[in-house]
LODO-346003 format. One record per residue (C-alpha): residue number from 1; residue in one letter; z, y, x. Coordinates in nm, 2 decimals. Example, Ala and Ser with C-alpha at 12.3 -4.5 7.8 and 13.67 -1.06 7.14 Angstrom:
% residues 2
REC   seq   type       zz       yy       xx
REC     1      A     0.78    -0.45     1.23
REC     2      S     0.71    -0.11     1.37
This chain:
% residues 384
REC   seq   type       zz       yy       xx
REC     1      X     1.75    -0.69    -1.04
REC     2      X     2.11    -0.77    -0.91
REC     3      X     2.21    -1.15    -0.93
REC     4      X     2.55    -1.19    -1.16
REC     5      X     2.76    -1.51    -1.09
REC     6      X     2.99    -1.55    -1.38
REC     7      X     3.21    -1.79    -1.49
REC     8      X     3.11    -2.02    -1.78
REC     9      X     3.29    -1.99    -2.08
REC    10      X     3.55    -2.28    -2.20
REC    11      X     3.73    -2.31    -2.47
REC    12      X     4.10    -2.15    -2.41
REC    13      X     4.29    -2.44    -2.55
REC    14      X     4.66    -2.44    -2.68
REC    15      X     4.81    -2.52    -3.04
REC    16      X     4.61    -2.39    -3.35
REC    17      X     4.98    -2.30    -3.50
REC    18      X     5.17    -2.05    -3.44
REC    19      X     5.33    -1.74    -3.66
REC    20      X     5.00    -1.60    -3.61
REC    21      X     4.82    -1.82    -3.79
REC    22      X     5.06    -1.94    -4.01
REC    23      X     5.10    -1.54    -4.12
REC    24      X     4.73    -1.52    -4.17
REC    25      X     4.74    -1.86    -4.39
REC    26      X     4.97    -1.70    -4.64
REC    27      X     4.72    -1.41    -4.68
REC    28      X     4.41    -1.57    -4.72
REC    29      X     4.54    -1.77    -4.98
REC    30      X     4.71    -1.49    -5.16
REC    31      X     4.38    -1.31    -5.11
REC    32      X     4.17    -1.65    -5.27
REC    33      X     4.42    -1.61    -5.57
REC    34      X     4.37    -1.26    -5.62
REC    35      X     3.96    -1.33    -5.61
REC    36      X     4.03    -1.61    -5.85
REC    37      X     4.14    -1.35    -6.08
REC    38      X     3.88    -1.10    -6.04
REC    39      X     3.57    -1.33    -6.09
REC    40      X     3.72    -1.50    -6.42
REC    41      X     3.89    -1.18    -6.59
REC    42      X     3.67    -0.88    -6.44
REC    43      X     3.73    -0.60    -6.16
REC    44      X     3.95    -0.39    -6.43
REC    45      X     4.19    -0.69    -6.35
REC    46      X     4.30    -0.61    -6.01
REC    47      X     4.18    -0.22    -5.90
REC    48      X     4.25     0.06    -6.00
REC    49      X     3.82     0.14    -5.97
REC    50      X     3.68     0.39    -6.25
REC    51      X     3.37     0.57    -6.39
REC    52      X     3.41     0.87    -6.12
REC    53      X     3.52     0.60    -5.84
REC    54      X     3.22     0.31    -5.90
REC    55      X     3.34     0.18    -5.55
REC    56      X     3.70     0.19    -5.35
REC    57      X     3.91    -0.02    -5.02
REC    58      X     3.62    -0.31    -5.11
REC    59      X     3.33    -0.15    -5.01
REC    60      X     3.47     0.14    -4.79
REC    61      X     3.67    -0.05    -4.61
REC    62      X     3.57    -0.40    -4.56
REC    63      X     3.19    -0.33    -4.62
REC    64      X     3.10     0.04    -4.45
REC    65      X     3.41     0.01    -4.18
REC    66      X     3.42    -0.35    -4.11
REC    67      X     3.08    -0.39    -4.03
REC    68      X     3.09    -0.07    -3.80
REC    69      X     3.38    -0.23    -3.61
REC    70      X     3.19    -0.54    -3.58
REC    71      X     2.88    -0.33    -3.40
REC    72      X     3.02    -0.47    -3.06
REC    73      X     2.83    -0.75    -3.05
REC    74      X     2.51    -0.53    -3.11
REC    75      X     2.64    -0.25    -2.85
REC    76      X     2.72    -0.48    -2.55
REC    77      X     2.42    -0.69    -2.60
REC    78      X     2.19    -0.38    -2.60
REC    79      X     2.35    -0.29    -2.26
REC    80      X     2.28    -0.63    -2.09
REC    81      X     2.00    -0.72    -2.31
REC    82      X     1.79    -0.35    -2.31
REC    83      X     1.92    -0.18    -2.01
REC    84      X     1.97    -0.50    -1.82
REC    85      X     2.30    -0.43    -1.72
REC    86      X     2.44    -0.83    -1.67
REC    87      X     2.76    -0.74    -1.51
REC    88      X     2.85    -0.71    -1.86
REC    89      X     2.76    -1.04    -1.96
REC    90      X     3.08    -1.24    -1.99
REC    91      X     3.18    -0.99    -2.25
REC    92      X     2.84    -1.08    -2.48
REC    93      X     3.01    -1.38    -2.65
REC    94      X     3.37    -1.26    -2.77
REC    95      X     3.25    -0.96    -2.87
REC    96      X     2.96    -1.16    -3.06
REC    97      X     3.18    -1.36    -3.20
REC    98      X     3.38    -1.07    -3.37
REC    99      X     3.10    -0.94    -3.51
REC   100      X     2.99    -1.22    -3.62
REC   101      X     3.31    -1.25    -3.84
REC   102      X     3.30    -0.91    -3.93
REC   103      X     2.95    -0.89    -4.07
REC   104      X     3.00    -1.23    -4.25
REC   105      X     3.27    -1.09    -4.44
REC   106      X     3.15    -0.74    -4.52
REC   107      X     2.88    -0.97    -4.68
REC   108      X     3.13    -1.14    -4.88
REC   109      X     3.28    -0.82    -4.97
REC   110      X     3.02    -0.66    -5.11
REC   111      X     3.05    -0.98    -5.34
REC   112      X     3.40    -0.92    -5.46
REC   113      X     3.28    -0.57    -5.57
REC   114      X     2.99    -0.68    -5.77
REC   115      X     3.03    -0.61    -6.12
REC   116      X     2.82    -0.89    -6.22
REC   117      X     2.83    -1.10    -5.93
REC   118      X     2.66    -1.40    -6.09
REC   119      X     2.34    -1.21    -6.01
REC   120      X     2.41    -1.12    -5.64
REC   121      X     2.10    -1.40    -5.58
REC   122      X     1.89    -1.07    -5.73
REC   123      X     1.94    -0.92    -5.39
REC   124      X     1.66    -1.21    -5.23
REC   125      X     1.42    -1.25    -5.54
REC   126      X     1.12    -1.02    -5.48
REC   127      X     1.09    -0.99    -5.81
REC   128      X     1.42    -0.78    -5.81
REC   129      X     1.30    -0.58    -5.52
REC   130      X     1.36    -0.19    -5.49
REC   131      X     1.16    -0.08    -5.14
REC   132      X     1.24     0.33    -5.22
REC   133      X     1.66     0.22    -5.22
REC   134      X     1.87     0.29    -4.94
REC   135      X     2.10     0.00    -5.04
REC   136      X     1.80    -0.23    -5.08
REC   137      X     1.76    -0.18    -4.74
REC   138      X     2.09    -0.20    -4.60
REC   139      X     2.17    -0.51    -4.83
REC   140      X     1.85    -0.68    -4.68
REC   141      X     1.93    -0.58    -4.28
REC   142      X     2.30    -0.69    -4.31
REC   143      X     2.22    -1.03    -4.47
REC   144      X     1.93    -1.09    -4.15
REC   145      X     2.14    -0.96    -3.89
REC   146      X     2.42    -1.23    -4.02
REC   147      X     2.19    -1.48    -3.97
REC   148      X     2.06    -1.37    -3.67
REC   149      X     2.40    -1.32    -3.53
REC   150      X     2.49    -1.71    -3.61
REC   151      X     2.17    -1.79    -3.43
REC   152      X     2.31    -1.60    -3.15
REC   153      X     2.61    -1.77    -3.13
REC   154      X     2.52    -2.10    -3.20
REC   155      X     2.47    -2.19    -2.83
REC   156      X     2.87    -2.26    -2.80
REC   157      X     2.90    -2.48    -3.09
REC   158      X     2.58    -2.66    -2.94
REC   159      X     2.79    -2.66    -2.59
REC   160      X     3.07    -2.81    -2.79
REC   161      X     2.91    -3.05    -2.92
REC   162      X     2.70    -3.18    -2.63
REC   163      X     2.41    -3.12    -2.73
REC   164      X     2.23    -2.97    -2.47
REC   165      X     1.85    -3.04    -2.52
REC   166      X     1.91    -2.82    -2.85
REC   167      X     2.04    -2.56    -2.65
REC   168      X     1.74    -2.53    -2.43
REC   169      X     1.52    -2.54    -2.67
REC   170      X     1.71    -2.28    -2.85
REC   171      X     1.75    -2.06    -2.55
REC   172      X     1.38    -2.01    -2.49
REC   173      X     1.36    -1.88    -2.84
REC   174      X     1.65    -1.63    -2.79
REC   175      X     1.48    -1.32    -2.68
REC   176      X     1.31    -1.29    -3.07
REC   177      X     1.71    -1.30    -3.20
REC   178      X     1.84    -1.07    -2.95
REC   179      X     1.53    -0.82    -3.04
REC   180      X     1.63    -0.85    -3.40
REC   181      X     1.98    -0.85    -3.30
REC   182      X     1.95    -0.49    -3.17
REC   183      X     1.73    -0.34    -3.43
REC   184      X     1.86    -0.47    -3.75
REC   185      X     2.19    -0.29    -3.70
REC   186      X     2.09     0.04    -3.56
REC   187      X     1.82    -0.03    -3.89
REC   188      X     2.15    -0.06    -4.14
REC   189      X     2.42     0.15    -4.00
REC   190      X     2.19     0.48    -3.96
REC   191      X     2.13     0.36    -4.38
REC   192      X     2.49     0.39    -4.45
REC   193      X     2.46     0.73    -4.32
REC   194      X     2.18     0.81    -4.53
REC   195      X     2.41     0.68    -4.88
REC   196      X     2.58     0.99    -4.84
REC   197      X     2.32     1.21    -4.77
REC   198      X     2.10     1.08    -5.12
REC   199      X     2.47     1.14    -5.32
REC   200      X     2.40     1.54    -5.22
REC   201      X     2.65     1.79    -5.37
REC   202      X     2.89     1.51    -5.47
REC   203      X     3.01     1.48    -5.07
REC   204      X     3.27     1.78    -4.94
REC   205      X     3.03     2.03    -4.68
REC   206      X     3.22     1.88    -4.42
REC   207      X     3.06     1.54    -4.44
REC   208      X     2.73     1.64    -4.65
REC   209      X     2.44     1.64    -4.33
REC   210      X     2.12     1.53    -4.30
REC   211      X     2.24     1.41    -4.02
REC   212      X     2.46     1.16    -4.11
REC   213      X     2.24     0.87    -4.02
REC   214      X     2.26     0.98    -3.66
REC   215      X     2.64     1.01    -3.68
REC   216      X     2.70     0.68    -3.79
REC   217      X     2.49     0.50    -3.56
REC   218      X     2.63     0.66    -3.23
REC   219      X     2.97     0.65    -3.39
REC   220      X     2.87     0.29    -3.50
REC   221      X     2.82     0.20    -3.08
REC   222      X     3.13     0.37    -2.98
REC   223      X     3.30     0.23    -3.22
REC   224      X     3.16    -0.12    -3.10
REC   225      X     3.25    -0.07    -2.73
REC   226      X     3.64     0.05    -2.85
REC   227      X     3.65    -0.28    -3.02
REC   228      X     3.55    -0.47    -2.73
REC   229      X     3.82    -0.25    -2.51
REC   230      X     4.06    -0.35    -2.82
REC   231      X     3.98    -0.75    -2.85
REC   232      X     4.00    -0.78    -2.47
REC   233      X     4.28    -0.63    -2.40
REC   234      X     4.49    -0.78    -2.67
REC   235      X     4.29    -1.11    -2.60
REC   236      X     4.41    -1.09    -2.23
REC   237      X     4.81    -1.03    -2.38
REC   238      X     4.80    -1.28    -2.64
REC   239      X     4.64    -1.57    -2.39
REC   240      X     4.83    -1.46    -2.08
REC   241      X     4.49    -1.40    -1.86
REC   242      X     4.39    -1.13    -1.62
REC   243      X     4.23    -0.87    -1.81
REC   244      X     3.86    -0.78    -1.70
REC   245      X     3.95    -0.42    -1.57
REC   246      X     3.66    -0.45    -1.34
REC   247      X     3.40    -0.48    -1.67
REC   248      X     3.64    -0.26    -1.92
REC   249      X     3.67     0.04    -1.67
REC   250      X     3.27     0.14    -1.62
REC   251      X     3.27     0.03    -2.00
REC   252      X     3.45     0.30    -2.08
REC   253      X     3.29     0.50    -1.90
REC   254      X     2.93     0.43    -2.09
REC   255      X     3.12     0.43    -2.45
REC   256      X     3.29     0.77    -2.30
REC   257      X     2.89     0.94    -2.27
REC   258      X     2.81     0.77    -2.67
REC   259      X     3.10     0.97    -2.76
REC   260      X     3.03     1.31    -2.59
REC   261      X     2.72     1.28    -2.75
REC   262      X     2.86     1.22    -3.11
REC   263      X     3.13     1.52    -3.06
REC   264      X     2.83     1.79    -2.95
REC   265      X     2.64     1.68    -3.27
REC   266      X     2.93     1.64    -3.50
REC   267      X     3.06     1.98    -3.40
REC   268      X     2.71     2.15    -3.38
REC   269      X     2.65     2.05    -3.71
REC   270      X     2.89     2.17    -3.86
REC   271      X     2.89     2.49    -3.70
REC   272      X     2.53     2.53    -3.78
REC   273      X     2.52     2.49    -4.15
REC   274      X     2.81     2.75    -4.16
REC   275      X     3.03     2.45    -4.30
REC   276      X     3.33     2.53    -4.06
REC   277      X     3.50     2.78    -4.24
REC   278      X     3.59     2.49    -4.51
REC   279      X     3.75     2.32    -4.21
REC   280      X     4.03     2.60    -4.23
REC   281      X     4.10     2.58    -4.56
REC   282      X     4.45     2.47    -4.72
REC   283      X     4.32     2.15    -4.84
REC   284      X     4.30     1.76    -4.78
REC   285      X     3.99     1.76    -4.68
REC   286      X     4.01     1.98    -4.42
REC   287      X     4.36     1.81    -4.29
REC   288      X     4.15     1.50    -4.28
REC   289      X     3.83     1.65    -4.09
REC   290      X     4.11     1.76    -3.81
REC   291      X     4.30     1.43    -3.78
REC   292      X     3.91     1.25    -3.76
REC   293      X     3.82     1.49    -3.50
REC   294      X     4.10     1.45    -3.32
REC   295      X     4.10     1.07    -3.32
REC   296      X     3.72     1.11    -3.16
REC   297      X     3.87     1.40    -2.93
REC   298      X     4.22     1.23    -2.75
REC   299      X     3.98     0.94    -2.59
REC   300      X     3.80     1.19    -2.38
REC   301      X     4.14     1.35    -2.22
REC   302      X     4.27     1.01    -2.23
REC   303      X     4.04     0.85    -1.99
REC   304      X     3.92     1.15    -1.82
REC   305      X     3.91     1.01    -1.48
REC   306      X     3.85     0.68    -1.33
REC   307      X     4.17     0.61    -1.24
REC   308      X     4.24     0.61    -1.56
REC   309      X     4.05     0.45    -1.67
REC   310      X     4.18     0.15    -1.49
REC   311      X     4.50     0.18    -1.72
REC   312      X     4.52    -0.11    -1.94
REC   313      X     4.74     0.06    -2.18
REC   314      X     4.53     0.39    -2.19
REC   315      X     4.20     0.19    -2.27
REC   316      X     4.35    -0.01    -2.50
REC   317      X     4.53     0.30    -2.68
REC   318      X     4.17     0.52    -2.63
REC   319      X     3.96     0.19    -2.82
REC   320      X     4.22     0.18    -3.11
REC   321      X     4.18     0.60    -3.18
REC   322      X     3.80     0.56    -3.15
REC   323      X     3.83     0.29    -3.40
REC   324      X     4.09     0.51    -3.63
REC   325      X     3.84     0.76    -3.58
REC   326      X     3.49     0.57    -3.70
REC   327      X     3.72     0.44    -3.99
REC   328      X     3.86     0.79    -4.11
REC   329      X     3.45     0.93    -4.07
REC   330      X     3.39     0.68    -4.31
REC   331      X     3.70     0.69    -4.53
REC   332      X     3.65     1.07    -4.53
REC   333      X     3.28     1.06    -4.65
REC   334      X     3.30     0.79    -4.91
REC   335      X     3.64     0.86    -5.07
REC   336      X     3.84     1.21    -4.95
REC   337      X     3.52     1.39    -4.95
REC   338      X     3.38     1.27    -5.24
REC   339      X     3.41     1.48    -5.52
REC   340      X     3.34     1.30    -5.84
REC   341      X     3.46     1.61    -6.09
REC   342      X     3.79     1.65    -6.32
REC   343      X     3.99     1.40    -6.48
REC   344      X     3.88     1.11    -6.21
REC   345      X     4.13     1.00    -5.94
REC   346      X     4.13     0.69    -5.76
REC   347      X     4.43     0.52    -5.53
REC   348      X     4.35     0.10    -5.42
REC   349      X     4.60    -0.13    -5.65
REC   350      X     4.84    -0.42    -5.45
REC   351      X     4.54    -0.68    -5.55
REC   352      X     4.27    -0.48    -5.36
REC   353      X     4.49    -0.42    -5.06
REC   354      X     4.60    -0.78    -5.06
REC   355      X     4.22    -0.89    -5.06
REC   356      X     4.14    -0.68    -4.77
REC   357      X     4.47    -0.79    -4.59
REC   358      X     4.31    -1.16    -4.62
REC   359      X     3.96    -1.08    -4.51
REC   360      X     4.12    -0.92    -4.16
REC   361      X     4.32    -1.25    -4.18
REC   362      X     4.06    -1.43    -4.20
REC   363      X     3.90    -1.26    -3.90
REC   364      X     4.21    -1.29    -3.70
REC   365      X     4.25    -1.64    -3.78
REC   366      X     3.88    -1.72    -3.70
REC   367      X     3.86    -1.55    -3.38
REC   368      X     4.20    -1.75    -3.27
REC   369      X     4.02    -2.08    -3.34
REC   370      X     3.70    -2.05    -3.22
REC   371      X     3.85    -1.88    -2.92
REC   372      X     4.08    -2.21    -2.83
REC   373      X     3.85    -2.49    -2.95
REC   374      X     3.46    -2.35    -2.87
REC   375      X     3.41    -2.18    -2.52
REC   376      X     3.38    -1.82    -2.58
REC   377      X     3.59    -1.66    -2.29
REC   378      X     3.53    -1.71    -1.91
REC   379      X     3.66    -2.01    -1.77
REC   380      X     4.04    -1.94    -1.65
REC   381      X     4.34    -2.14    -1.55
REC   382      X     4.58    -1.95    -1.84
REC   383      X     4.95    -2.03    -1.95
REC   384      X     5.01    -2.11    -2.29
């Protein structure tokens, strides 16, 4: 096994106000207000949600996409971690650390779209239990893998703190989180898959599959190395430091063969169950299934060769389509595909957009203060 030197991480340093943050304060508290609303005076309040559309932006978005863009956590750790690749390792604990915010607040999200959300305690009690659900069981693996997650992570607030005999102890421990770490999410996001496949004729052809819990794991990894692509190469702007080309280019590379894979089963699938013809029809669906597959599509021309994939901009550019893409797979199944029958329509109201604005502020916000008080990144001399 090779030997990896790497730098330690420390914490990046700098003043915790900027327009950034101040930005991302005005939204989480119009967000809290909005929430204040909801929970005293009902959902009916503040979305536009209805008997054909049970669920909208809440759960789509901040719950079935935000935890998938927060799989990069789970998909660099399972390369160092599983195929013992520790070249990678400096990028373990940002990209941990955005999932961990991500997951955290698709948990609170669900939440928010509860209709009786004084019983959420429901989902724990045994009593309450429902084994044969599919949301049973992704409600249960989330809500572990969050704690496992702050288990992870916990080493750089024990670092930060000093206390090093803790950490120790911790890190001998580790290998039992990291294990968990891996499955619980390939456990959950193959389970969001499967919600589709148990609502049967309700989904458009295009996105009704039996294969859907395959297609939202690997896009669930992809997605998780695009993020990673994204956060560091935004992380490396915002912070003035070099960015890690020498870790993002063979990256891209592996999340290049996760999508490859994706695209031969997406496409096969859809040939197969003679579903393509409803890809050429005049409809929205079918504008939709093009703009998704072309969102997977552009990343493989884009960083077709290795020198380009030493291109900053094109990485960055090729991990924000894969993301687009993952989020309009999901979008596409839950809400454009999902025919609910006559008289039903469903757009999100300024309260439920505002509420979603403050959870990404919230993650925004979070990642800029860990980043510059705990040590996350790899030690580096950076202007301010």
């Amino acid at each position: 096994m090779a030997n990896h030197q790497h730098a330690a991480p420390a914490p990046v340093g700098g003043s915790l106000v900027n327009a950034t943050t101040l930005v991302c304060g005005v939204l989480i508290a119009v967000m809290l207000a909005v929430l204040v609303v909801r929970f005293v005076f009902g959902l009916g309040s503040v979305t536009n949600l209805n008997d054909g559309y049970p669920w909208g932006i809440w759960v789509v978005f901040d719950v079935v996409i935000g935890s998938a863009l927060a799989c990069g956590g789970f998909s660099v750790a399972m390369l160092v971690y599983i195929f013992n690749r520790g070249e990678y390792h400096p990028l373990v604990r940002p990209a941990l650390l955005g999932s961990l915010f991500g997951y955290t607040l698709a948990g609170a999200g669900v939440l928010f779209d509860l209709g009786r959300w004084w019983n959420f305690w429901h989902i724990f009690a045994p009593g309450y239990a429902n084994p044969s659900s599919v949301m049973f069981e992704v409600a249960v693996c989330i809500s572990l893998y969050i704690a496992v997650m702050w288990i992870e992570f916990s080493p750089a607030f024990l670092e930060k703190l000093g206390l090093t005999e803790a950490k120790q102890k911790l890190s001998k421990m580790m290998f039992a989180f990291i294990a968990l770490g891996t499955v619980l999410p390939m456990m959950h996001q193959s389970s969001l898959g499967t919600l589709l496949v148990v609502m049967g004729t309700q989904i458009h052809p295009l996105w009704q599959t039996p294969l859907q819990p395959l297609l939202y794991l690997l896009t669930a990894v992809t997605m998780g190395y695009a993020v990673v692509l994204f956060e560091s190469c935004l992380t490396s702007t915002a912070y003035r430091r070099k960015i890690e080309l020498h870790l993002l280019t063979p990256l891209a590379k592996v999340m290049l063969g996760f999508l490859a894979a994706y695209l031969v089963v997406r496409l096969g699938d859809v040939v197969v169950r003679g579903a393509l013809p409803r890809a050429f029809a005049v409809s929205l669906e079918a504008l939709m299934f093009w703009l998704e597959t072309a969102c997977f599509v552009a990343p493989l021309v884009l960083l077709r060769s290795e020198a380009l994939r030493r291109n900053p901009a094109k990485l960055f550019l090729a991990g924000v389509l894969l993301m687009l893409g993952g989020s309009l797979l999901r979008v596409n199944g839950f809400l454009i595909g999902y025919e609910t029958g006559d008289g039903f329509n469903y757009f999100p109201a300024l309260p439920e957009l505002l509420v979603t604005f403050g959870i990404f502020a919230i993650e925004v916000l979070g990642y800029i203060v860990i980043t510059r008080r705990f040590p996350v990144l790899p030690r580096e001399a950076a202007t301010h």
